[in-house]
Residue, then its C-alpha position, 0 to 999 in steps of 0.5 A: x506470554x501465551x495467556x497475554x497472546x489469547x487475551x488479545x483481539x485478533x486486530x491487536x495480534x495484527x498490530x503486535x506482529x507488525x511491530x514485532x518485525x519492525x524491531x527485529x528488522x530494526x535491530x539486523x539493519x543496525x547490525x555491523x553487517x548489514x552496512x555496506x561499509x561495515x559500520x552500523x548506521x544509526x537505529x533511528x535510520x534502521x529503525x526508520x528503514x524496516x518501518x518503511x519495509x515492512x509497512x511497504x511504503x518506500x520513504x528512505x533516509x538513505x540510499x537503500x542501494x549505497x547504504x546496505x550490503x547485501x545481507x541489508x538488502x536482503x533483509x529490506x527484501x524479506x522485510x518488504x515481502x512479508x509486509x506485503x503479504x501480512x506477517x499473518x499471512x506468512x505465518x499461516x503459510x508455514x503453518x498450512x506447509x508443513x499441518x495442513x490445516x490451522x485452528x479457528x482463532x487463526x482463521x479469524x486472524x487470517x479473515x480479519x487480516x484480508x477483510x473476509x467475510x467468511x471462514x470457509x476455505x481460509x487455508x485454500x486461500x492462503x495457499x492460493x496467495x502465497x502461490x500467486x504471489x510467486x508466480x507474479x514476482x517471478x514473471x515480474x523477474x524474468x520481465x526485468x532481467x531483460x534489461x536489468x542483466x545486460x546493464x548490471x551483469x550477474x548483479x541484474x539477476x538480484x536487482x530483478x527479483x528485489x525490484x520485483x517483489x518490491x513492486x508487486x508489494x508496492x513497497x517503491x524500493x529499489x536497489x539500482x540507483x539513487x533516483x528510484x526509476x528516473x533512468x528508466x523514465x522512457x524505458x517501455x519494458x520497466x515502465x509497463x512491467x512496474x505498471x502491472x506488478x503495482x496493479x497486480x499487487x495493489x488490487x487485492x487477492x480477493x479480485x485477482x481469484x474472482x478474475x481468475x474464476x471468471x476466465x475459468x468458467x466458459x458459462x459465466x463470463x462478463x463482468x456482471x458475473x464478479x462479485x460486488x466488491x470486485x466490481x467496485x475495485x475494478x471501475x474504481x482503479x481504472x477510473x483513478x488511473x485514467x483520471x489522474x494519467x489526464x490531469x498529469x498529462x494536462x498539468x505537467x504539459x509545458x512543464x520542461x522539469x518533467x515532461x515538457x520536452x518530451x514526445x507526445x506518446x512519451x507524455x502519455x507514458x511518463x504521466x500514465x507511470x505517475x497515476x500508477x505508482x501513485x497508487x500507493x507503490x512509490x517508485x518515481x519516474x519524475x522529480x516530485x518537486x519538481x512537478x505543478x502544484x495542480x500536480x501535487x494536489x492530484x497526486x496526494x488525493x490519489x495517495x491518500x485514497x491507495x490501492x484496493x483492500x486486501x491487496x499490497x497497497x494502502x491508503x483508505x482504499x478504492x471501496x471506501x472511497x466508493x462508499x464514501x461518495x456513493x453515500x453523499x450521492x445517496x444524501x443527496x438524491x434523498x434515498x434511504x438505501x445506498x445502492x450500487x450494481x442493483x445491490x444495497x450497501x450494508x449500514x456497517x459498511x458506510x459506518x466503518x468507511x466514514x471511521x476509516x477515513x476519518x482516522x486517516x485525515x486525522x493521521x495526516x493532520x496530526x503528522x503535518x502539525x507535529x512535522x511543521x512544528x518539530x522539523x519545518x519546511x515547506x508546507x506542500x513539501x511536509x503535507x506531501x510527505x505525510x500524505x505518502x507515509x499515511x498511504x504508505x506511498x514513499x513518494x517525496x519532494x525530496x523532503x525525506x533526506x532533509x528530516x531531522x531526527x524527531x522528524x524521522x520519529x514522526x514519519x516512522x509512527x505515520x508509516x506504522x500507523x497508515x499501515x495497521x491503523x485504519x485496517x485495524x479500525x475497519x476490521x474492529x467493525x467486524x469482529x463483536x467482542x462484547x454483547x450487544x446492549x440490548x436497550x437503545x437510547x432515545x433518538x433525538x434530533x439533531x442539526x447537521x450541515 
């Protein structure tokens, strides 16, 4: 096992650790116990739930809330935190807790599991993610307890901290009803708590600390002193946020399924809550079949770009996209640099934002085909569907609870795969295993477009 462990590339240790939890978790959820009527449910919907835990997606085929006791449901929650965080991330953790300091093919795994650039400070870092995840979760807690604890009693106090960590690791389970958020849709205090918990979670530590250093130094501050990357994120998610708050509002005006018959600030709310937990959390405030087409169009192209990278959420993540049209802009233009901030964008980086979108679009055509071919249903329903596990959203159109058991098969491969597939392929790219071929090829050209 351990000659077996040291043969593999950090990127396949990642994948390994991943499915390691999966099937663990798979097999505690098929337990007796863990059924709140105490008769074990069936592994493919085990199987099925600790893949959308761990991948902190949200797709459930059963009522997470009626379905789990609540040993099950504290298992979902571990499942869904050291998902969130990265099973790496955990174990270096416990490792830094009780040695302090971690060997070199673990900070390897590490960087290449938040997408560093760097080895420095490895151990700093992963004290200072695990210490302001608690922080957020806690705040995020404490937020919900205002209105959880009156409803619930004692039981809000558990219904608060499981919603929390759930919505800062993006994950969009919840254990207070059947239909996720939609009691809650006009309730200011779960809606903005939610809010900024999925940003917090899906913006990625790397920003957060450079914020937080930012605040920190009374010398440098303004925006044009982050870094790069945190400059991207940033004005990316806020425009996606914005953008897609406008054209939910604008789509889903009349619509009386959704926020037809609301108020005009209660419109704003209900669509900004939309464009957010589009963003790869997966908690629902409005019926998804329910909304316009225009809607579902703009919510899947949200999802399947997600969060920022080395955060909670997925998706091909707010950088590549920015790369990918800063790029065609660049074509475009007839430049030969891609440029953005009065800096130039590594050639490796364009190469490896083209890969990891191309295995994403290829994820969620081959799910939609085999969906389509294996279960049926309506093709915007299936397309929706696919989309959400790729980006590891948990969003449906009330298709999840009509999969058969080769569909349950097919979403559980999508969600493992939109979770470790294109990070894993991004972080390929940094990682050299082999010696670089020293002798090139001849050029030739080539017609394209």
């Amino acid at each position: 096992m351990g000659r077996f462990i040291k043969n593999l590339s950090s990127i396949q240790i990642i994948m390994w650790a991943f499915l390691f939890v999966i099937i663990f978790g798979s097999l505690l959820l098929s337990l007796p116990i863990s059924s709140a009527t105490g008769k074990s449910v069936s592994y493919v919907d085990a199987l099925f739930t600790a893949t959308t835990a761990t991948c902190v997606t949200g797709l459930v085929t059963l009522p997470t809330v009626s379905t789990w006791s609540v040993f099950g449901q504290v298992v979902i929650l571990l499942l869904i935190q050291i998902g969130g965080l990265g099973v790496i991330t955990v174990i270096a953790g416990f490792v830094t807790i009780f040695q302090n300091k971690i060997d070199i093919n673990d900070k390897i795994i590490i960087s290449d599991s938040f997408n560093l650039n760097s080895l420095g400070g490895i151990v700093k870092f992963v004290k200072k993610v695990i210490l302001l995840t608690f922080i957020i979760e806690l705040a995020g807690a404490l937020l919900y307890m205002t209105v959880f604890v009156p409803e619930f009693g004692i039981k809000g106090i558990w219904v608060s901290i499981f919603t929390s960590v759930s919505a800062f690791c993006n994950a969009g389970i919840d254990i207070i009803s059947e239909n996720s958020l939609y009691e809650y849709v006009l309730d200011p205090v779960v809606n903005i708590t939610t809010i900024m918990l999925i940003i917090s979670g899906g913006i990625g530590f790397v920003v957060v600390f450079d914020l937080i250093r930012l605040a920190g130094n009374k010398k440098r501050r303004g925006l044009k002193f982050l870094s790069l990357h945190s400059k991207i994120a940033l004005s990316v998610t806020g425009f996606l946020i914005l953008f897609g708050t406008v054209l939910i509002f604008v789509f889903e005006y009349n619509n009386p399924d959704t926020i037809g018959g609301y108020t005009f600030i209660e419109k704003i709310m209900v669509s900004l809550f939309q464009s957010v937990t589009l963003r790869t959390a997966g908690f629902a405030s409005i019926a998804q079949e329910c909304i316009t087409d225009a809607s579902a169009f703009i919510s899947m192209l949200l999802m399947f770009i997600g969060g920022s990278p080395g955060g909670t959420a997925g998706g091909i993540k707010t950088v590549t996209f920015f790369v990918l049209i800063a790029s065609t802009a660049s074509v475009i233009k007839n430049k030969r640099t891609v440029d953005v901030f009065n800096r130039r964008i590594p050639t490796e980086i364009l190469k490896r934002s083209v890969a990891v979108f191309i295995v994403s679009l290829l994820t969620v055509l081959g799910a939609t085909i085999l969906l389509i071919v294996f279960n049926g249903g309506e093709f915007l329903d299936i397309l929706y569907e696919t989309v959400s596990a790729t980006a590891t959203v948990g969003l449906s159109r009330n298709f999840t609870s009509t999969l058969n058991t080769m569909g349950k098969i097919i979403i559980t491969l999508t969600m493992y795969l939109g979770r470790v597939g294109p990070i894993s392929l991004a972080f390929a790219f940094s990682v050299n295993k082999g010696k670089e071929n020293l002798i090139e090829n001849p050029v030739e050209e080539i017609s394209v477009g």
